[in-house]
C-alpha positions in Angstrom: 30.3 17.5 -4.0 28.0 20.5 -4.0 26.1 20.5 -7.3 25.7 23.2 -9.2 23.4 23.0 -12.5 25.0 23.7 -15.7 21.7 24.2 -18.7 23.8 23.2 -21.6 25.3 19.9 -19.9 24.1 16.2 -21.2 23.4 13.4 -18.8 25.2 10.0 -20.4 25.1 8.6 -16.5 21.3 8.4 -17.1 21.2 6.6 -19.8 24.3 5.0 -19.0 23.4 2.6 -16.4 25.3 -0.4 -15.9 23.4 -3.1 -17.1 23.7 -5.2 -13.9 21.8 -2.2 -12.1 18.9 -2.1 -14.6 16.4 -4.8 -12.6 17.6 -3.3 -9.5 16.5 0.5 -10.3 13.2 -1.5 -11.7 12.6 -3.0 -8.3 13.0 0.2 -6.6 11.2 2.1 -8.8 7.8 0.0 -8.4 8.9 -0.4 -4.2 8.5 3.3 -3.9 5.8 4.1 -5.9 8.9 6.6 -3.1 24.7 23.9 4.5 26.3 20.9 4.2 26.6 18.6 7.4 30.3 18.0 9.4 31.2 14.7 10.2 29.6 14.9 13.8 26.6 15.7 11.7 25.6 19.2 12.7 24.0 21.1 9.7 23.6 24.6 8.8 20.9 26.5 6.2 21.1 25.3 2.4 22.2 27.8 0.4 19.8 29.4 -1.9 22.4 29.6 -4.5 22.8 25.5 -4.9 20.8 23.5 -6.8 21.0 20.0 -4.8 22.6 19.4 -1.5 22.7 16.2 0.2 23.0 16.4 3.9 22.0 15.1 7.3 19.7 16.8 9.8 20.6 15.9 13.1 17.3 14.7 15.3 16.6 15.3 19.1 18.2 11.9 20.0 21.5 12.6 17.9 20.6 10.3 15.2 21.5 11.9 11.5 18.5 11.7 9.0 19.3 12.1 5.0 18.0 14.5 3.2 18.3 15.6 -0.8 16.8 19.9 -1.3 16.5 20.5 -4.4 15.5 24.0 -5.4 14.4 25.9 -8.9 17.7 26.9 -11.3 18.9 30.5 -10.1 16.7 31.2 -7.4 16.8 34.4 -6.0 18.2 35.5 -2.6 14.9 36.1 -0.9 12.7 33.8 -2.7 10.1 32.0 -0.5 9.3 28.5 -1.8 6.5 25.9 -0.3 8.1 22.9 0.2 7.7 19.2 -0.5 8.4 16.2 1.2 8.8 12.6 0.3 9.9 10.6 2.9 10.8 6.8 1.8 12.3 3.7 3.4 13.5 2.9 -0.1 16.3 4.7 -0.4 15.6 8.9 -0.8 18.1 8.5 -3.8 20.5 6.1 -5.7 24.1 6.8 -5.9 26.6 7.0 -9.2 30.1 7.7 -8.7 30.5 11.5 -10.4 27.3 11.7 -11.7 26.3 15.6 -12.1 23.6 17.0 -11.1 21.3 16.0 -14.2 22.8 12.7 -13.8 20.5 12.8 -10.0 18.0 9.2 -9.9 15.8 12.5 -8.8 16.3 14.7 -11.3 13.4 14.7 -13.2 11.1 14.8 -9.8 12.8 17.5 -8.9 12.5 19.4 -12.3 8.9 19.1 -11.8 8.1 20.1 -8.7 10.7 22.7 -9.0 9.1 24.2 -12.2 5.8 24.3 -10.3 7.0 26.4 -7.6 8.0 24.4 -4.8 11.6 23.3 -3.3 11.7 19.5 -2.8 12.9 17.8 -0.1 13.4 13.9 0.2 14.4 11.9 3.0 15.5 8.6 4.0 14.0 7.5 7.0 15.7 6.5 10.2 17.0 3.5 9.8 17.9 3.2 5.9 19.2 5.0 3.7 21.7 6.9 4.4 20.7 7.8 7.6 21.5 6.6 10.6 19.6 4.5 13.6 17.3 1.6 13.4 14.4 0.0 12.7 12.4 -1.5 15.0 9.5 -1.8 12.7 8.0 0.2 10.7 6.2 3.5 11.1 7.7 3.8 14.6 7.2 6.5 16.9 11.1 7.7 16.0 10.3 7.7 12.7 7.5 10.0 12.5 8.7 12.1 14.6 11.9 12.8 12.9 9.6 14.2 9.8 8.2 16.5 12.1 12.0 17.8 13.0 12.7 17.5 9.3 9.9 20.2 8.8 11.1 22.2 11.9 14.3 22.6 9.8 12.7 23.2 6.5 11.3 26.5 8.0 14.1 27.7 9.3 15.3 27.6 5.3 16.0 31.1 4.0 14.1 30.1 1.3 11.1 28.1 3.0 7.5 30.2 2.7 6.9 28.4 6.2 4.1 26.2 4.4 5.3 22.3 3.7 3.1 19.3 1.9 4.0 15.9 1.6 3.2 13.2 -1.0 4.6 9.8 -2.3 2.8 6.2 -3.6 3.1 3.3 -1.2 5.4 3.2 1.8 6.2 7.3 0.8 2.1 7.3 0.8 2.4 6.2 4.5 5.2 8.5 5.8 3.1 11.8 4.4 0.1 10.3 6.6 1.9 9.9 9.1 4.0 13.4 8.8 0.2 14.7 10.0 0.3 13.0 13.3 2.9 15.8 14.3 0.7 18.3 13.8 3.1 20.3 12.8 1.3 23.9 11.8 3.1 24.3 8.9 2.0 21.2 7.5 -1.3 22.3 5.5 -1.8 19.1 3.2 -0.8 15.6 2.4 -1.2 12.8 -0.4 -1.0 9.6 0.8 -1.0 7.5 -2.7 -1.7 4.1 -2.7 -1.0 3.5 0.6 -1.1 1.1 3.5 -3.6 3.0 6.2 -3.9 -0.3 8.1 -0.8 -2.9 6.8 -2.1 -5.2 9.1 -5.5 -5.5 7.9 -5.1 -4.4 4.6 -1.6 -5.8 3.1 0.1 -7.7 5.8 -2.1 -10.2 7.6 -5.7 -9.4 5.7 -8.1 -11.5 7.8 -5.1 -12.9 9.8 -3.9 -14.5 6.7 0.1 -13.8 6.2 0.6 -12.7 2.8 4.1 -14.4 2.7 4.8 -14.6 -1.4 4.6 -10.4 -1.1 5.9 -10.1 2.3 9.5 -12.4 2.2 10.9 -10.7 -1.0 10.1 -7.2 0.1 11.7 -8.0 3.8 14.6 -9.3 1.2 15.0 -6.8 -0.4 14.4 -3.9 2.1 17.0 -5.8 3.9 19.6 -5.5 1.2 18.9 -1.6 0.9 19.3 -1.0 4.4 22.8 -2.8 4.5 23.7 -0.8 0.8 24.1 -4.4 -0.7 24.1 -2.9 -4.3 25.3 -6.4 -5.6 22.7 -8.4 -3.7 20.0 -6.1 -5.6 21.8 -6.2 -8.8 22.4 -10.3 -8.1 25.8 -9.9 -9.0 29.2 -11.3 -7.1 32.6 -11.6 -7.8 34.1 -9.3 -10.6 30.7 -8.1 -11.8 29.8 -6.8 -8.2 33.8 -4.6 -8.3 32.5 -3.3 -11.5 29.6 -2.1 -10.4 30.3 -0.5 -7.4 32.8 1.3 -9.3 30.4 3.4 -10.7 27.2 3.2 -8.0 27.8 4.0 -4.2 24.7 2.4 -3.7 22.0 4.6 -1.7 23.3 8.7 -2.3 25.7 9.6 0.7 25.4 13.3 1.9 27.8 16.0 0.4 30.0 15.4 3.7 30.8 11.9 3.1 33.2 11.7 -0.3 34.9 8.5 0.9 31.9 6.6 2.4 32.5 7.0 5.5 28.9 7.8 6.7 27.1 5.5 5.2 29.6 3.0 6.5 28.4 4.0 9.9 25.4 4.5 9.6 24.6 0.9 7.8 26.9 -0.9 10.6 23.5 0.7 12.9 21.5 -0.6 10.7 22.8 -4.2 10.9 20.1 -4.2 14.3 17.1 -3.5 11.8 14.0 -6.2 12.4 14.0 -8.0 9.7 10.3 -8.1 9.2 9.8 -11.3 7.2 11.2 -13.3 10.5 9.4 -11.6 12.8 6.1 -11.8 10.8 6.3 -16.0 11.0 6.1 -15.3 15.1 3.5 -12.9 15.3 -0.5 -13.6 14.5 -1.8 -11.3 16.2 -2.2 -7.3 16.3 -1.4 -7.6 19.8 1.4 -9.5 19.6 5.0 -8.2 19.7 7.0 -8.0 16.5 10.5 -8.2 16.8 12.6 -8.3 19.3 12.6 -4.5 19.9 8.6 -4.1 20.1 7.6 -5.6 23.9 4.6 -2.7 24.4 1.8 -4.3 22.0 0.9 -1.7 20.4 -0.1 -3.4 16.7 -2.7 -0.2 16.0 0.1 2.3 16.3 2.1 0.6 13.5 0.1 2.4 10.9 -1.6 5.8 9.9 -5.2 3.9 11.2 -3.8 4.0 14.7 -3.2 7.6 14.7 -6.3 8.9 13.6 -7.6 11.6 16.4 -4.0 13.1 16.1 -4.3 13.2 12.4 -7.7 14.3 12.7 -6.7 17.1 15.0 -3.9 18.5 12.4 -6.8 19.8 9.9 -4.7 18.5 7.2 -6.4 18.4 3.8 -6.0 15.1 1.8 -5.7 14.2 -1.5 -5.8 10.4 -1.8 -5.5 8.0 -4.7 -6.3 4.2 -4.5 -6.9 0.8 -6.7 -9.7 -1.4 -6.4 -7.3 -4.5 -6.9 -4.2 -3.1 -4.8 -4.3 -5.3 -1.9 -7.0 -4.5 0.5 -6.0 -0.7 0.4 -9.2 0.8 -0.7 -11.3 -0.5 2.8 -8.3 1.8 4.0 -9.2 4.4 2.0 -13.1 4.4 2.6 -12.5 3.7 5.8 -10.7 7.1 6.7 -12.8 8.9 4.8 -16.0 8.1 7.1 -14.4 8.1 10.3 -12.4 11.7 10.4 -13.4 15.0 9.3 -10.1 16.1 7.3 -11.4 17.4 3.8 -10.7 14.2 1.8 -10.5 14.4 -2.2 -10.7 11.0 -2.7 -10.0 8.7 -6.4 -10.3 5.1 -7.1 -9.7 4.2 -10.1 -8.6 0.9 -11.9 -5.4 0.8 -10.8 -2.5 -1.7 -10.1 -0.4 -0.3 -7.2 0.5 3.5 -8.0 -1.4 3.8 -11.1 1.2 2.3 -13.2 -1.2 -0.3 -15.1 -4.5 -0.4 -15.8 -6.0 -3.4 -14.0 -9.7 -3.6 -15.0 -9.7 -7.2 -16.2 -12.7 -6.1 -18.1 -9.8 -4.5 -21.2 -7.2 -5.6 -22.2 -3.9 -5.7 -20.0 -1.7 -3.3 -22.1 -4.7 -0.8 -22.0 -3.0 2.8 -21.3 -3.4 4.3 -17.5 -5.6 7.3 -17.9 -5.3 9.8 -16.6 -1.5 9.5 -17.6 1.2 10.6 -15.3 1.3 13.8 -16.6 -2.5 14.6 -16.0 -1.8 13.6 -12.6 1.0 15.4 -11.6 -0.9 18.6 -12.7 -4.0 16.9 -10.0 -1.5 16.6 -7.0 -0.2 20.3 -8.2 -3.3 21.9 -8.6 -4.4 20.3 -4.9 -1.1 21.4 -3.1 -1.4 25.1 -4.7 -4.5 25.9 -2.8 -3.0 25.0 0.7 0.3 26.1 0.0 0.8 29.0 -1.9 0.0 32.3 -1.8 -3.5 33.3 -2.6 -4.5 30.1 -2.7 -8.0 29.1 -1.1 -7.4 26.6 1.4 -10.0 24.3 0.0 -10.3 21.1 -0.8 -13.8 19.2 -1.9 -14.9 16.2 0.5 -16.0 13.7 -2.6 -15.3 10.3 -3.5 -14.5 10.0 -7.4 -14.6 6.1 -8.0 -14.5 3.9 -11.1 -16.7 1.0 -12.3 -15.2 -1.6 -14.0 -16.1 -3.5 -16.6 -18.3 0.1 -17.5 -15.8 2.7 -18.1 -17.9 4.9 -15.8 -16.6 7.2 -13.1 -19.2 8.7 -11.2 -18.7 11.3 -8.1 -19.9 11.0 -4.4 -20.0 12.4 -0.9 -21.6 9.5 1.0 -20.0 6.4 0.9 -21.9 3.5 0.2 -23.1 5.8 -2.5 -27.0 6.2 -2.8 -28.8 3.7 -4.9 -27.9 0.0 -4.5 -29.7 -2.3 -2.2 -28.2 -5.1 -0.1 -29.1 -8.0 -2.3 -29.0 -11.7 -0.4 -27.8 -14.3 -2.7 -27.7 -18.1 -0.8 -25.6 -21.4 -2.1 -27.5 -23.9 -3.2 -27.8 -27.6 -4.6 -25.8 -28.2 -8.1 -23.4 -25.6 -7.5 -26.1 -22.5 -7.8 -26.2 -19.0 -6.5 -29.6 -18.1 -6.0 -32.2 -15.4 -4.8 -33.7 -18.1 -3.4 -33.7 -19.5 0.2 -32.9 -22.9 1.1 -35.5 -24.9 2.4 -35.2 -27.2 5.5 -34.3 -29.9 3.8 -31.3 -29.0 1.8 -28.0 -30.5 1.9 -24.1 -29.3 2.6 -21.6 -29.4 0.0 -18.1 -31.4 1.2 -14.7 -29.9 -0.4 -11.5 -30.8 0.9 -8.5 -27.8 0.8 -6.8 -28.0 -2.3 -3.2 -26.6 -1.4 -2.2 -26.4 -5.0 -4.9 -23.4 -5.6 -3.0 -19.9 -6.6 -4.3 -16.9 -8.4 -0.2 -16.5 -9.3 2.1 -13.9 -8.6 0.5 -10.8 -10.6 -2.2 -10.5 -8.2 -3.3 -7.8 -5.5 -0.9 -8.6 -3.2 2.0 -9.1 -5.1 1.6 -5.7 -6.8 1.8 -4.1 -3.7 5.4 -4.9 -3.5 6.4 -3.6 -6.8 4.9 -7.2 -8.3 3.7 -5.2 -11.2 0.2 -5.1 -13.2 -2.7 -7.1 -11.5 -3.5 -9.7 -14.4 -5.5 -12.6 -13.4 -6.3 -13.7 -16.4 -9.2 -16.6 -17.2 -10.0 -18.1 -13.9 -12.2 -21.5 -15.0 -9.4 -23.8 -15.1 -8.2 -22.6 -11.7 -12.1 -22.9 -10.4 -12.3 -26.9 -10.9 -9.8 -26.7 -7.8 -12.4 -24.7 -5.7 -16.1 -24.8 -4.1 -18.2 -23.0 -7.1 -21.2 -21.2 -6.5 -22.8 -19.7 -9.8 -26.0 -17.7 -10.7 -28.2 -17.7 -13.7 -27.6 -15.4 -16.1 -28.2 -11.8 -15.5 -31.6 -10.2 -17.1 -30.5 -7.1 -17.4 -26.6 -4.8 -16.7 -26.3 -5.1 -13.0 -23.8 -2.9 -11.2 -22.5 -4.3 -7.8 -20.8 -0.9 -5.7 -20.2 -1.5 -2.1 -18.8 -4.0 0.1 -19.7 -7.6 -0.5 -20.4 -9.9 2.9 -20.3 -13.5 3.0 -21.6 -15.9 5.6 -20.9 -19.7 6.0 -22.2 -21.6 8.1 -19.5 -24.6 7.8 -17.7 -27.5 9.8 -14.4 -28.5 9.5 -12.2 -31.3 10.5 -9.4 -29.1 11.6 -9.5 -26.5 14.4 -7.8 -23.6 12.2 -8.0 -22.5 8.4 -8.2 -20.4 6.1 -11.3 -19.2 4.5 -10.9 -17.5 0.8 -13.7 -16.4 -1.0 -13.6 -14.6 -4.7 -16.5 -12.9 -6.4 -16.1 -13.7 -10.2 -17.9 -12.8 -13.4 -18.6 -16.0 -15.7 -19.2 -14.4 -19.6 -21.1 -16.0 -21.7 -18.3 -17.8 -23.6 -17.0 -18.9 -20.3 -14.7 -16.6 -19.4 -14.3 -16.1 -15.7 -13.1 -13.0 -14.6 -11.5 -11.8 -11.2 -13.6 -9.3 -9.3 -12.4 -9.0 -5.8 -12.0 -11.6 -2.9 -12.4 -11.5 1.0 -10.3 -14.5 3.6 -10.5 -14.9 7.4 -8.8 -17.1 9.4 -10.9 -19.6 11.5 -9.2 -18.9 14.8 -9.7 -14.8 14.2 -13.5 -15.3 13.2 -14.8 -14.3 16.8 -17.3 -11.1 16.1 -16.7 -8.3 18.7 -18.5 -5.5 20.5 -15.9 -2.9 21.0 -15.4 0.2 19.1 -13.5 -0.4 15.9 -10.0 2.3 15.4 -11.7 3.7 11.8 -15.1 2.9 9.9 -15.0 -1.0 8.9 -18.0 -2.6 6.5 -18.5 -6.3 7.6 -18.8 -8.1 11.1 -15.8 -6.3 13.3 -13.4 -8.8 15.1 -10.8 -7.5 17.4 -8.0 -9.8 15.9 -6.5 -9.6 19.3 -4.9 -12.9 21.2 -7.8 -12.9 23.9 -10.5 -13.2 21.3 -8.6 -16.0 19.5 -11.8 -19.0 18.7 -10.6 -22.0 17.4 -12.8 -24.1 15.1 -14.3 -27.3 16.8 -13.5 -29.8 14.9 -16.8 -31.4 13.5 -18.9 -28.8 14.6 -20.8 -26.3 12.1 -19.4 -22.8 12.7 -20.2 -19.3 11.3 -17.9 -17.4 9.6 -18.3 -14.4 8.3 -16.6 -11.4 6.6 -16.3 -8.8 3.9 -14.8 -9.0 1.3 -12.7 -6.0 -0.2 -14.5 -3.3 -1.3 -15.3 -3.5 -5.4 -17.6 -1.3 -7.9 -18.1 -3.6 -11.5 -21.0 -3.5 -14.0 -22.3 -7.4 -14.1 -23.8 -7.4 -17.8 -26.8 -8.8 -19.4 -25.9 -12.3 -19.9 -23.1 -12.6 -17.4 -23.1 -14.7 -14.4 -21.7 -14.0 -10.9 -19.9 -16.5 -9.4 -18.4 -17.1 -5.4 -15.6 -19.1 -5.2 -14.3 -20.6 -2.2 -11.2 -21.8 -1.4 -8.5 -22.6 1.8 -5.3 -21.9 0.4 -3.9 -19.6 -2.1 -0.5 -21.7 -2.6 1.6 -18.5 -4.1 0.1 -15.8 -1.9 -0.6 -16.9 1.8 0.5 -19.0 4.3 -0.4 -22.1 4.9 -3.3 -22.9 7.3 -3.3 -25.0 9.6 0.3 -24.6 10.6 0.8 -28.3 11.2 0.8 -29.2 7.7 -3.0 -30.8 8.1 -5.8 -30.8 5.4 -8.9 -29.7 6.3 -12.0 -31.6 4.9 -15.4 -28.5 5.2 -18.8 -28.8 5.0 -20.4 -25.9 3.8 -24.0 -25.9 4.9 -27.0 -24.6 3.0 -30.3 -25.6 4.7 -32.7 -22.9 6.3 -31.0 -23.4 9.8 -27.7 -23.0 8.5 -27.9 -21.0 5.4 -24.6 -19.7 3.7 -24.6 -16.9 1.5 -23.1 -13.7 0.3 -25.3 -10.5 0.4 -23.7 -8.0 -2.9 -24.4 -4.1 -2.6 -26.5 -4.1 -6.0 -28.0 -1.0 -7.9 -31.3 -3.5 -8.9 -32.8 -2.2 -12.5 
């Protein structure tokens, strides 16, 4: 099964695709953004005269990784190639029976990184795949450390320049963070794209609040990859599911495996994967275990944030892409960027998860991504050139690049909060209004009881995160009579809000737990109300802390650990207070900003409290319990 390129052959396998495999190779596509081995799994060099080989790498434990190389048409013996490395949970690549080599799901990744100089390598990582072991949860010490073995073999390559990058959007964004932890010395750079530095915080449980609408269909259908279920993802059975598995294997089995064998074995290992949807509903708390397998509480360590002296130490250079509206990735983003010293070249555009939508909600939906793919592919080229080729300068700039909506602006910085905008305090007051001014003495509270039928759907933040496609939110009034509305009075002049909104309420409840959601929204003058960005904290999490936070965090720091836990006293007026996720939007002349608040988000989050209660809040806005939200503004 060694592939060999032929220039003049067609490819009818990829445009050929049985049609029951179409929303399956859709799914996976927005999930990942991402010599030939004996049976026993030993493996020897590649040959520099092969185009593609798929083979395992054996690991210091005896577990077999997967991994495609793919290197330029008719490379010379003595060539010296950098390499890249994508590394993916999602299966490295999908497998058609006698497909040739341009008939590769990679084909076209490989074309391009190949024309630009570099041999491509991509892996499946322990676990799934075709490789073998398990999961115990993601991002696992085994796991990272096998990339680091995977790069210890990739420069013993005859054709390996001894100089390796990684890159990939989402979970692949994750594993080339994480490849730095190694500190491997031949790895020189990295692109984490759109991914999870703290999936916790910032996808997972953001504020403590489960994000289970995003969270059980990816555990469903990560699940199905890593048994090779083909006609689970495809939703097919019976005849239909015969069919299809005539012609797809599935994930790609190595070279060594013509009859299946392999990936038999190594998905029978696999069976002992956490399933992570399950073991989220037990777990609450970054301390807590999660799964059966994970008994040292180690939460931090289950992403790149909990690794960040070891990263820091590598000296990698980063080049880093991230949405404003793709989960709460971007605090992620900003937050590595102030706490380690790596040369970050940082971009934040208006982006649905991996920059395949445009998601200001200030154009129109179908408005084209810019820059398009092609514009940045030649970015992540032109970035990996300097640290990895010859003669190239080692440099990268340390700058944020970050785009306004609403304003079609991007505008460059190297101090996050940028310079210019002023912490503007803006308090809830009588009749539903947002206000500069503050509430006397005498003013009231405002009652709203949880309304469990609230949702902002299922093409939100979150849900795009896990290949839910473009964030469209769409005209939020109607959705707004089901919340507690704050509103201001028109704007006097174009206001641009750039920064990390806080909100405080001061607020009793009847219920010892909840969950607290609050949106900033634009109001148009015709009504409109637009999605900006929200913020949620769950009441038994709201405890403020002293200690050191892992990485650089904007709003009030809480621990979220099991000791701090601080339940609500029923009756009893409590402050809560958070950020919300970090935003930059033009507020025009005429327009109104809006805080929403709400306890439930019916298609996005779990419910809270557990017990199936509804809590009836106060939300106090007198002079001894003022509520309000303070927005980074640049005043005119």
């Amino acid at each position: 099964m060694k592939r060999q390129v032929n220039p003049t052959a067609s490819s009818p396998l990829r445009t050929a695709v049985p049609a029951a495999l179409v929303p399956v190779l859709l799914a996976l596509t927005a999930s990942c953004g991402d010599a030939p081995s004996t049976g026993a799994g030993a493996s020897g060099p590649a040959s520099t005269l092969e185009r593609n080989q798929a083979l395992h790498i054996p690991m210091r434990d005896g577990v077999r990784i997967a991994v495609d190389v793919w290197l330029p048409d008719r490379i010379e013996p003595g060539t010296r190639l950098p390499t890249m490395i994508r590394a993916t949970r999602y299966w490295r690549a999908r497998g058609f029976v006698d497909a040739p080599v341009e008939g590769d799901s990679n084909f076209d990744e490989a074309e391009r990184w190949n024309g630009a100089g570099y041999a491509l390598v991509l892996v499946d990582a322990r676990g799934s795949g075709a490789s073998f072991g398990v999961r115990r949860f993601e991002l696992a010490e085994d796991e990272w450390r096998d990339y680091g073995e995977v790069v210890d073999w990739i420069v013993a390559q005859p054709w390996s320049n001894g100089r390796v990058g990684a890159y990939g959007v989402s979970y692949a964004g994750n594993t080339a963070e994480m490849l730095a932890v190694n500190r491997h010395p031949a790895v020189k750079a990295v692109a984490p794209l759109f991914n999870d530095f703290d999936n916790f915080g910032h996808l997972v449980f953001p504020g403590g609040v489960l994000t289970v609408g995003f969270l059980e269909s990816w555990s469903n259908r990560t699940r199905m990859q890593d048994l090779n279920d083909i006609c689970g993802l495809s939703r097919v059975s019976g005849p239909e599911c015969d069919e299809l598995r005539r012609e797809v294997t599935g994930v790609k089995p190595v070279d060594a495996d013509p009859d299946g064998a392999l990936i038999a074995a190594a998905v029978a290992e696999h069976e002992a994967n956490t399933v992570p949807f399950g073991a989220a509903l037990e777990y609450e708390f970054r301390d807590d275990p999660f799964g059966r397998y994970d008994e040292t509480n180690v939460g931090h360590r289950r992403s790149p944030s909990g690794h960040l002296p070891r990263i820091e130490e590598s000296a990698v250079a980063m080049f880093i892409r991230a949405g404003w509206q793709d989960a709460a990735t971007v605090n992620g983003t900003l937050g590595r960027y102030n706490t380690i010293s790596n040369p970050q070249h940082v971009f934040i555009g208006p982006w649905d998860h991996g920059a395949r939508n445009d998601a200001d909600p200030f154009r129109p939906d179908d408005t084209p991504v810019a820059p398009d793919a092609a514009a940045r592919f030649a970015e992540l080229v032109a970035f990996f050139d300097e640290h990895l080729k010859e003669g190239g300068s080692a440099r990268t700039p340390t700058e944020i690049n970050y785009y306004t909506l609403a304003a079609d602006r991007w505008t460059r910085t190297e101090t996050w909060p940028p310079a210019g905008f002023e912490d503007v305090t803006w308090h809830f007051g009588a009749d539903g209004m947002l206000t500069r001014d503050a509430p006397s003495e005498s003013e009231g509270e405002d009652a709203y009881t949880v309304d469990f039928t609230a949702t902002t759907g299922t093409r939100n933040r979150w849900y795009t995160n896990g290949g839910g496609g473009d964030v469209v939110y769409g005209d939020r009034r109607e959705e707004d009579a089901r919340l507690l509305t704050y509103t201001s009075a028109p704007m006097e002049a174009d206001t641009e809000i750039t920064g990390h909104p806080v909100v405080t309420l001061h607020v009793a409840s009847t219920e010892a737990d909840g969950a607290f959601i609050v949106y900033l929204e634009d109001v148009a003058p015709d009504g409109t109300v637009r999605y900006i960005t929200e913020g949620q904290l769950r009441a038994v999490m709201r405890a403020v802390t002293d200690d050191a936070p892992l990485y650089r965090k904007y709003g009030p720091h809480r621990s979220e650990l099991r000791a701090d836990a601080m339940p609500l006293v029923p009756g009893e007026v409590a402050e809560i207070s958070f950020d919300l996720w970090a935003t930059s939007v033009l507020i025009r002349e005429g327009h109104r900003i809006r805080v929403a608040i709400a306890g439930a988000d019916a298609d996005t989050f779990l419910r809270y409290p557990r017990d199936g209660s509804v809590p009836v809040l106060s939300v106090q806005r007198n002079a001894i319990h003022p509520s309000a939200i303070i927005l980074p503004m640049k005043v005119p």
